[in-house]
matplotlib code that plots the C-alpha trace (Angstrom):
import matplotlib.pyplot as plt

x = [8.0, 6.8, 4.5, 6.0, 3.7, 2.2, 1.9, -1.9, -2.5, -1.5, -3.7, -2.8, -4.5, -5.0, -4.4, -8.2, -7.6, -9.6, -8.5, -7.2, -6.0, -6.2, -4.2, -2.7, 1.0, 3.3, 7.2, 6.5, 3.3, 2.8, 2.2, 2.4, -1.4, -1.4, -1.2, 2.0, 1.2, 1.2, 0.0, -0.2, 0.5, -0.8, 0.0, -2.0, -1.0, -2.5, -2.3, -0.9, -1.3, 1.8, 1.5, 4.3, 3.8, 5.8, 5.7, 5.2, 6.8]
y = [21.7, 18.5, 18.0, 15.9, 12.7, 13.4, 10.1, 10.4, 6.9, 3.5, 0.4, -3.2, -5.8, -9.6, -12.3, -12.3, -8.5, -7.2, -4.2, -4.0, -0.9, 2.7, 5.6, 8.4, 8.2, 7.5, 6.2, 3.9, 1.6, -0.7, -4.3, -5.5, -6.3, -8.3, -12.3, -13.9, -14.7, -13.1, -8.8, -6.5, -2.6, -0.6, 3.1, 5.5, 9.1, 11.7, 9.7, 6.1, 3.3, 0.7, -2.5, -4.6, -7.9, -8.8, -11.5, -10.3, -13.4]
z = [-16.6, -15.2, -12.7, -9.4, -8.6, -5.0, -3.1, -1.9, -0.3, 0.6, 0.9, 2.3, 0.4, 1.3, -1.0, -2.3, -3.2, 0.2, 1.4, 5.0, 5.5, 3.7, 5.5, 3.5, 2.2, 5.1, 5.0, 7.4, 8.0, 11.0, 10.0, 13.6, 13.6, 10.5, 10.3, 8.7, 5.0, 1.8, 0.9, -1.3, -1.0, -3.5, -3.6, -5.4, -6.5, -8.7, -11.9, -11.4, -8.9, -7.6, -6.7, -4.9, -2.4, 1.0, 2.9, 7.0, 8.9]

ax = plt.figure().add_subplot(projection="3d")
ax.plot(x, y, z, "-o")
ax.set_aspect("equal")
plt.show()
């Protein structure tokens, strides 16, 4: 039996690699407060961590 991946956290990073903001998993995040430009969301679970970019306009 396989073990499900739980989704522990999720980090905004800027385009330097600074982390902005660190909550724990939620399927939504409020990017209202960020500048237009360029992030990064990483999302880390028990054994792996995902990367992806957007571009908040």
């Amino acid at each position: 039996m396989q073990s499900v991946n739980q989704k522990e956290s999720v980090s905004i990073l800027n385009h330097l690699g600074q982390k902005l903001f660190t909550s724990s998993y939620s399927e939504k995040i409020d990017v209202s407060n960020l500048a237009s430009g360029l992030y990064y969301l990483e999302i880390r679970t028990d054994n792996e961590i995902y990367f992806t970019k957007f571009l908040k306009q």
